[in-house]
C-alpha positions in Angstrom: -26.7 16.6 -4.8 -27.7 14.3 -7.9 -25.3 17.2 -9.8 -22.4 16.5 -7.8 -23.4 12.7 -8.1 -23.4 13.0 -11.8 -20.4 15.2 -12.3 -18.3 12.9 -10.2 -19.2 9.9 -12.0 -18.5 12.0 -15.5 -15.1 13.1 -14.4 -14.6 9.4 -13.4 -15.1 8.4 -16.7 -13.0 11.4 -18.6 -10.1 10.8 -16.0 -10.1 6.7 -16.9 -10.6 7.8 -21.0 -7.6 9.4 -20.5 -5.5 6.5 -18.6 -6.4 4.0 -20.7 -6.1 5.9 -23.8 -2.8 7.2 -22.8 -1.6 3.8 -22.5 -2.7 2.3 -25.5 -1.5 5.6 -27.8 2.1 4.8 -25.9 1.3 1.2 -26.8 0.4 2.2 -30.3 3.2 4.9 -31.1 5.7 5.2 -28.6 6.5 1.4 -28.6 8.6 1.5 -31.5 11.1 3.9 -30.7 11.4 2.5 -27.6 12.3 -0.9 -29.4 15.1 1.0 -31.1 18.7 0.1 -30.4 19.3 4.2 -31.0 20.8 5.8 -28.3 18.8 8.5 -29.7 15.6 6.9 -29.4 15.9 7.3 -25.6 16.5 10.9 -25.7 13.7 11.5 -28.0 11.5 9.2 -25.5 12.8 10.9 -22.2 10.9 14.3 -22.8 8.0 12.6 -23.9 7.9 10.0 -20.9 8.1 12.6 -18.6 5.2 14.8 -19.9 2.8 11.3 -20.6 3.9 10.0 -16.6 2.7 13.5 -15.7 -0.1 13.7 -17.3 -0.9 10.0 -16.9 -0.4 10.4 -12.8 -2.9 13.6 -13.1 -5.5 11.2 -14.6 -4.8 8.8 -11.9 -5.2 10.7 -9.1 -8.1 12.4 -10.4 -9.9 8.6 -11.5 -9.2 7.2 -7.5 -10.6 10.0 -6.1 -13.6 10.0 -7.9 -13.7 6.1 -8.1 -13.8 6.5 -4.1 -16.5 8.4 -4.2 -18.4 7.3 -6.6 -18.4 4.4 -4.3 -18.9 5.9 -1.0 -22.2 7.6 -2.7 -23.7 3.9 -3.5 -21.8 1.7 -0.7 -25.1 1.9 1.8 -27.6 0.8 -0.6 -25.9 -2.5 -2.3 -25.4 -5.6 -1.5 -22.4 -7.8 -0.9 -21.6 -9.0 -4.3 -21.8 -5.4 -5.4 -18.8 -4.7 -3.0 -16.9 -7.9 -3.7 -16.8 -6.9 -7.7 -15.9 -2.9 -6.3 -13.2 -4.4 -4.3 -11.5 -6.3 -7.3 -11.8 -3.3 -9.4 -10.2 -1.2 -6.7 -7.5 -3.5 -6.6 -7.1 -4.2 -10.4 -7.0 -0.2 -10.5 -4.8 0.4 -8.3 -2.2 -2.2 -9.6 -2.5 -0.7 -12.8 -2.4 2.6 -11.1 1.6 0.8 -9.8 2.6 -0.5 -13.3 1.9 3.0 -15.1 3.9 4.8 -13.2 6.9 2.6 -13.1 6.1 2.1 -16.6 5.8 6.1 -17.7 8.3 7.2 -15.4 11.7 8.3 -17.3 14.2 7.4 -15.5 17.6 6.9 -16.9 16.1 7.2 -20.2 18.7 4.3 -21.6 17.3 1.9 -24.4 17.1 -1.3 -22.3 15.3 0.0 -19.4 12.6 1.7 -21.9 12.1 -1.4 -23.6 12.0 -3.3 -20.3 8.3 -0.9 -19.2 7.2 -0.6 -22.9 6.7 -5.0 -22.8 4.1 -3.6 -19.4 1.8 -2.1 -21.6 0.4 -5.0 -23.2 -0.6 -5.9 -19.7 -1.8 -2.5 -18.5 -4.1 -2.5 -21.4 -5.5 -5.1 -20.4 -5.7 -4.6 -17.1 -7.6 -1.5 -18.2 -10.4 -3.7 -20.0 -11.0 -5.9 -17.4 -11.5 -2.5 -14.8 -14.1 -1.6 -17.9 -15.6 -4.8 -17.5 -16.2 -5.0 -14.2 -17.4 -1.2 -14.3 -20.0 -1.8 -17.1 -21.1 -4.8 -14.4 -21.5 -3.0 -11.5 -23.3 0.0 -13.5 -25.5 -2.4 -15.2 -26.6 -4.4 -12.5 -27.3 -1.0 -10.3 -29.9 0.1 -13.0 -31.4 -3.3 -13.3 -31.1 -3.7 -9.4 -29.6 -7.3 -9.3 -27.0 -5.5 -6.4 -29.3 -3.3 -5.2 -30.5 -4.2 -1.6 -34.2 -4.5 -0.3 -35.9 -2.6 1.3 -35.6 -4.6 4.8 -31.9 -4.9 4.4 -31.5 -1.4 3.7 -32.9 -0.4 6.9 -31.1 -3.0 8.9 -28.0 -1.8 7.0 -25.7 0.9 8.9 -25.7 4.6 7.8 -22.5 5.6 6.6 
């Protein structure tokens, strides 16, 4: 079981890699073409777009599925803050999980409507840090077991 545990939580982490660094090579790269007034800049985007929002809803699906897990595996044996700060990051993820796809999706492919979902990634990026955050919190505060519950509320606790 601790295998499973521990791939989970390492193809969590790969899957997220490759959201966030998705995004911010799009931020980095794609951005400019995007600001082009070319009417070539959007053909040269549209094949591009639609291989990234692929590849980009892959990662997704694959990082809320694990994320799920990861926190159905700990959601017995931690306390109520714990699931307060899980909750927000659910939510921030799955906004962000929103935005990139209406942001990587091709659509028409005309220049105003690709500069339009290139301005999202600023946000998306940091969307994406503040998920890290909050991840690096809960992860912390497991090991030193701030969110960790006692041993009386554990047994009180339901089983899931």
């Amino acid at each position: 079981m601790e295998f499973v545990k521990f791939f989970n939580k390492w193809l969590h982490l790969m899957s997220m890699i490759g959201v966030l660094g998705g995004i911010i090579f799009a931020w980095l790269s794609l951005r400019k073409a995007a600001k082009s007034d070319d009417p070539a800049a959007g053909e040269f985007l549209r094949p591009i777009l639609r291989t990234f929002g692929i590849s980009l809803g892959v990662f997704w699906i694959v990082a809320l599925l694990t994320g799920f897990y990861n926190y159905f595996i700990v959601m017995g044996s931690v306390t109520g803050a714990y699931h307060m700060y899980a909750g927000i990051k659910m939510m921030l993820a799955i906004l962000m999980f929103l935005i990139s796809l209406y942001m990587a999706h091709p659509g028409s492919g005309d220049v105003p409507a690709l500069k339009k979902r290139f301005n999202w990634l600023v946000a998306l990026i940091v969307l994406g840090v503040m998920i890290v955050g909050i991840s690096a919190h809960l992860n912390l505060s497991r090991i030193s077991g701030a969110y960790i519950k006692q041993p009386a509320e554990a047994l009180a606790a339901p089983v899931p």
